[in-house]
C-alpha positions in Angstrom: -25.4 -10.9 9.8 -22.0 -9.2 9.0 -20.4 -10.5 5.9 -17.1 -11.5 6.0 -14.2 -10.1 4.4 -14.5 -12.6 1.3 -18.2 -12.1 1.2 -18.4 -8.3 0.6 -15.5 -8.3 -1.4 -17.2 -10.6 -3.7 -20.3 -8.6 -3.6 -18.4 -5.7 -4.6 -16.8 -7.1 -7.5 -20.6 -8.9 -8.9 -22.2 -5.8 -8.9 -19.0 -4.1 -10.7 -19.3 -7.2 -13.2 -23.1 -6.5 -13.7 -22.7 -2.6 -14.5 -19.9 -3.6 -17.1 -22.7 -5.8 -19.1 -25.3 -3.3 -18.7 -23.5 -0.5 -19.1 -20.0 -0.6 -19.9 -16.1 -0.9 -18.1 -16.0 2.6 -17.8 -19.3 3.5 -16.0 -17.6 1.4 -12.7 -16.7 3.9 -10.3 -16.5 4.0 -6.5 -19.5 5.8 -6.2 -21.5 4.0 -8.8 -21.1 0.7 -7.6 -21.9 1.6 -3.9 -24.9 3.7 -4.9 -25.5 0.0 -6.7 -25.0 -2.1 -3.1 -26.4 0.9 -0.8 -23.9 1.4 0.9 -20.9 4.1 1.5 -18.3 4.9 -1.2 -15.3 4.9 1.4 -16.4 0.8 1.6 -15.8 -0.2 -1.6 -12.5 2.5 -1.5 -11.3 0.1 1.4 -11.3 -2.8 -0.9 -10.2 -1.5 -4.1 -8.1 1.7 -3.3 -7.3 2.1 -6.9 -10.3 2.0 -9.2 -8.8 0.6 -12.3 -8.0 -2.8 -10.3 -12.0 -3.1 -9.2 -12.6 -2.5 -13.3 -10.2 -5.2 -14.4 -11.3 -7.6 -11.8 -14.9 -6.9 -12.8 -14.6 -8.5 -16.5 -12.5 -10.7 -15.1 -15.3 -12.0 -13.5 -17.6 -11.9 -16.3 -15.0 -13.0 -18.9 -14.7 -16.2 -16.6 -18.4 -16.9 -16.1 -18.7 -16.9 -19.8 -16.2 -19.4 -20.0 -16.8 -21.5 -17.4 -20.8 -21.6 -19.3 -19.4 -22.2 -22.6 -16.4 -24.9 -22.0 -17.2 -25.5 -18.1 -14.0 -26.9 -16.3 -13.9 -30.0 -14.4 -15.1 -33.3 -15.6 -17.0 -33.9 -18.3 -19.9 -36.3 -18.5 -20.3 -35.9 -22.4 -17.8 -36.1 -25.0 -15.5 -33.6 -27.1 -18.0 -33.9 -30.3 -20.5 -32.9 -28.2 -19.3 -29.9 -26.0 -18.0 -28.7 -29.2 -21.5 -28.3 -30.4 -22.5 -27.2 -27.0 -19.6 -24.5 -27.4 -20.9 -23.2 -30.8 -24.6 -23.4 -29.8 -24.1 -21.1 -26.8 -22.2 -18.6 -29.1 -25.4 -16.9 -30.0 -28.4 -14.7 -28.7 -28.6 -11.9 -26.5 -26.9 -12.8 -24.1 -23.2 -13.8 -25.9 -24.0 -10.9 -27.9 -23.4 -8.9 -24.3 -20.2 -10.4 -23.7 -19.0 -10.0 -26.9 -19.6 -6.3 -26.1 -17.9 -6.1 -23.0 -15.1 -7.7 -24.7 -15.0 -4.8 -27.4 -14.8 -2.4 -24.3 -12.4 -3.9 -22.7 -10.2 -4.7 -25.5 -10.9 -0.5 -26.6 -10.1 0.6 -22.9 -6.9 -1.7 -22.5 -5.2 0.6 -24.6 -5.2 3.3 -22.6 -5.3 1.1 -19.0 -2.1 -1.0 -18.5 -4.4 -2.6 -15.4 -7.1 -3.8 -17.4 -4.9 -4.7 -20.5 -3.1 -7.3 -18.8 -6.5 -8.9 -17.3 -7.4 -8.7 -20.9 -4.4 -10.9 -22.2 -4.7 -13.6 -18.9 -9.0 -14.2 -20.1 -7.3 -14.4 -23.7 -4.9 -17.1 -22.7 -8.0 -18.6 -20.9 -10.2 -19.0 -23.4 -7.0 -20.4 -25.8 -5.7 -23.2 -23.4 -9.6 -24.0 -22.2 -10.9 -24.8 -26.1 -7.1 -26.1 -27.7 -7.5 -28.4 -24.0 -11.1 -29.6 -25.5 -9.5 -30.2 -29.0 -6.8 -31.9 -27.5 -9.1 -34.2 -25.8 -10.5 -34.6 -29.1 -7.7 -35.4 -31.2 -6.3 -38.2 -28.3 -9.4 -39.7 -28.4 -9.6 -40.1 -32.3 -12.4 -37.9 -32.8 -10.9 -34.6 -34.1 -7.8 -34.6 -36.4 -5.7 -31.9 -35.8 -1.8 -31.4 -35.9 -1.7 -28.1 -33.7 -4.9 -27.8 -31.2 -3.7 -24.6 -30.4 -3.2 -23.1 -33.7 -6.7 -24.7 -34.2 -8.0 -23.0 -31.2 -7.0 -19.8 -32.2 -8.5 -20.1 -35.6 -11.8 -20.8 -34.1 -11.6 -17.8 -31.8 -10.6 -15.3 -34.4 -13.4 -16.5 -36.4 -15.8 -15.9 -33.4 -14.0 -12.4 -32.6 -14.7 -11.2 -35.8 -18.5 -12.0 -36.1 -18.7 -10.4 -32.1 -17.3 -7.8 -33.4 -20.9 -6.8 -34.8 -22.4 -7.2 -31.8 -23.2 -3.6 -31.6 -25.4 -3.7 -35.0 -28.2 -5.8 -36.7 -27.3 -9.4 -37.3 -30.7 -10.2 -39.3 -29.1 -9.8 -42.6 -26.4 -12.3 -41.9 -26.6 -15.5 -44.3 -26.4 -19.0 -43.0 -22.4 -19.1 -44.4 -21.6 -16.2 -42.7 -23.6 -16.9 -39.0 -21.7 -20.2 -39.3 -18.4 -19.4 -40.2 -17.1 -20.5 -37.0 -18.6 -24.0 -36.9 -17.5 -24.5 -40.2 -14.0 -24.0 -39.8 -13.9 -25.9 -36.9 -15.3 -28.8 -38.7 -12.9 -28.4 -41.4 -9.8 -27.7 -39.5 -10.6 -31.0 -37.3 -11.8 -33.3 -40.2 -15.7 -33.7 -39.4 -18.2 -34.2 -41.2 -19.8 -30.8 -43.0 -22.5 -30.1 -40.8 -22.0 -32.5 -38.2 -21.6 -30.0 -35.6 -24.6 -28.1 -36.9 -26.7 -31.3 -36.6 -25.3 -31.6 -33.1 -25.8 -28.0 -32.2 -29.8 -28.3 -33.3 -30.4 -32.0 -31.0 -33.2 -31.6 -28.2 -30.7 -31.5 -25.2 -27.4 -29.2 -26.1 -27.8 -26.4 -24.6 -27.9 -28.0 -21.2 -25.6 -27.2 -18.3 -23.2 -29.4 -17.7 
């Protein structure tokens, strides 16, 4: 059956994604990516003319599936405590580690690639308005007490930046304090308990998809 317009384009831009996890932004090419789908180079050329914008899209992608898996839009069914925990428990292994990768390349290319550093700075303002949104819930609800979600927010994510930014090397030396930096500060920036979320984040059940 012939895909339609929507379909291949999406095709296109899931294969791009998946070389950028495996192998980094700057392995996407024309030719790569249709030698990925089997199929002619002048195809994916007729949906992305200009390389760059098939690049930028491509973590865009990636950058949003990660989201959507650690704070997933929509309604919730449990509450802010607890996708809180959720959030911090899906912030390690293998696979985070990969994004957090991508992330450093993208952030490295950007530099150089106007394209791809403004897709950078949109999935920044993402992730800032999707977990100050979740603390916000939180702190209307009485559960988190926090006089600038944002701000909070962003504390949290530099945190998490910084121990990503190791995601290229050995993490087996890290201590507990350090592996859990991020967790901590959330819980003392939002007046928890110390090692509430950590409790949370070890209960039979949080990793689930939501």
């Amino acid at each position: 059956m012939r895909k339609t317009p929507e379909e291949r384009r999406t095709e296109i831009v899931s294969a791009a994604a998946a070389i950028a996890l495996t192998e980094g932004l700057e392995c996407i090419t024309v030719r790569r990516v249709a030698d990925e789908l089997a199929v002619r180079p002048g195809l994916i050329g007729h949906y992305f003319p200009v390389t760059e914008d098939l690049v930028a899209e491509a973590f865009g992608v990636a950058a949003t599936a990660e989201l959507d898996e650690l704070i997933p839009a929509g309604r919730p069914t449990d509450g802010p405590v607890e996708r809180l925990a959720r959030f911090f428990s899906l912030t390690v292994g293998e696979s985070y580690d990969g994004v957090s990768r991508l992330w450093l390349n993208a952030r490295h290319l950007s530099r150089y690639r106007p394209t791809l550093a403004d897709r950078v700075a949109r999935q920044e303002a993402l992730w800032r308005n999707r977990l100050s949104g979740l603390i916000r819930e939180g702190t209307e609800a009485g559960v988190f007490h926090t006089d600038d979600p944002m701000e909070t927010a962003v504390q949290i994510l530099v945190v998490l930046d910084g121990l990503g930014a190791h995601a290229n090397t050995d993490r087996g030396d890290r201590s507990p304090t350090v592996a859990n930096m991020a967790v901590t500060t959330a819980e003392r920036e939002l007046d928890l308990q110390k090692g509430s979320l950590l409790t949370l984040m070890s209960a039979p059940g949080t990793h689930r998809a939501h």
